[in-house]
C-alpha positions in Angstrom: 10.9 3.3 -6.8 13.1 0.0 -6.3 12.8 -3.4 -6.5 11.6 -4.2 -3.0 9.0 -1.2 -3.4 7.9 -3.2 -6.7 7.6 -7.0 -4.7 5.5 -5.4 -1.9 3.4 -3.8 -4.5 3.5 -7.1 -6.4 3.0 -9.4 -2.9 0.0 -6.9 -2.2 -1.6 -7.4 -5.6 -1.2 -11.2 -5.9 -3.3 -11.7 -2.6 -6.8 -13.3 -3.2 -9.8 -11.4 -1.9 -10.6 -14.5 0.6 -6.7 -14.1 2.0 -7.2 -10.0 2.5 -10.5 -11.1 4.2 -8.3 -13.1 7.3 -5.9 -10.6 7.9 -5.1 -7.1 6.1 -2.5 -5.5 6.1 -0.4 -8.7 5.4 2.8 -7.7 6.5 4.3 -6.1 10.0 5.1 -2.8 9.7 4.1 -0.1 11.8 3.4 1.9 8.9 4.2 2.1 5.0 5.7 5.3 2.8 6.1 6.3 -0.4 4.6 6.1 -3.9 1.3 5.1 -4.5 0.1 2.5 -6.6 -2.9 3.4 -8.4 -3.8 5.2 -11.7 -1.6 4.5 -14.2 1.2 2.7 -12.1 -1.2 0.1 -11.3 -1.1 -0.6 -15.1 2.7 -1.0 -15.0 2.6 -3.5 -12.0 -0.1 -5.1 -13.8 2.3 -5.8 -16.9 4.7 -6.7 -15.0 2.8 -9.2 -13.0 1.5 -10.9 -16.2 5.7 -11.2 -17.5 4.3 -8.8 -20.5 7.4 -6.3 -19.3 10.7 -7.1 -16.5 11.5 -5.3 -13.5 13.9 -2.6 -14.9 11.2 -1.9 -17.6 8.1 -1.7 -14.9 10.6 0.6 -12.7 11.7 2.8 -15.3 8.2 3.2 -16.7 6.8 4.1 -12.9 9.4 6.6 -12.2 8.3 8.2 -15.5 5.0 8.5 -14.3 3.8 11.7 -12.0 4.4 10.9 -8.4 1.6 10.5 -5.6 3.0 9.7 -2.0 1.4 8.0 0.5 2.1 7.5 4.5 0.3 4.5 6.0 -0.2 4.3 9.5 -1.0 0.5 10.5 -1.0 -0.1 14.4 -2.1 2.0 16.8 1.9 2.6 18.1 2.2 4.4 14.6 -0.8 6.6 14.8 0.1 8.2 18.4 2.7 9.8 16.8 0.6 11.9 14.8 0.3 14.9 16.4 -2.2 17.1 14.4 -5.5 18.6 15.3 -7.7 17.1 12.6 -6.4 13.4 12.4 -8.3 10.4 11.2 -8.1 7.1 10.9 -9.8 3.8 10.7 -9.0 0.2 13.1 -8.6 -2.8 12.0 -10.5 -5.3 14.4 -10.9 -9.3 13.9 -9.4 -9.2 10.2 -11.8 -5.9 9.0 -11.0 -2.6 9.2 -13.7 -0.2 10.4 -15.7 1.5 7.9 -15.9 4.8 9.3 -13.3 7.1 10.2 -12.2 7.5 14.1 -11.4 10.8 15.2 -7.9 11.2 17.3 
């Protein structure tokens, strides 16, 4: 956990439900790695969001916190390189992504 993992976190969070509703993800990359933010590191990015704590504080108190790890695949270029028997995923068409899950 760094500082840019911390703004796309933050950049993420600060979107208003109308903006996630035009376009999601909103950023370019064929797909996103590493610690999730959820459970109790969404707390810490909450604090830090709201000025209550800085960025060395909110980094030090995430990499404190048990790790989860994510891989997310967001264009179709990234998903043909997964390779395994049982893979799912979901598209995102016009803005939405699909609510079930496509089998590969």
């Amino acid at each position: 956990m760094i500082a840019e993992w911390l703004d796309f976190i933050c950049f993420n969070r600060r979107r208003k439900p109308a903006d996630v509703l035009k376009k999601e993800p909103k950023h370019d990359y064929n797909w996103v790695s590493g610690s999730i933010a959820d459970d109790d590191i969404a707390d810490v990015v909450d604090d830090y969001i709201a000025g209550d704590i800085d960025e060395t504080d909110a980094i030090n108190r995430a990499r404190a916190l048990p790790q989860t790890y994510q891989l997310s695949l967001h264009t179709i270029e990234a998903i043909s390189f997964a390779d395994e028997v049982n893979v799912y995923y979901k598209q995102l068409k016009k803005g939405r992504w699909s609510t079930k899950w496509i089998k590969r």
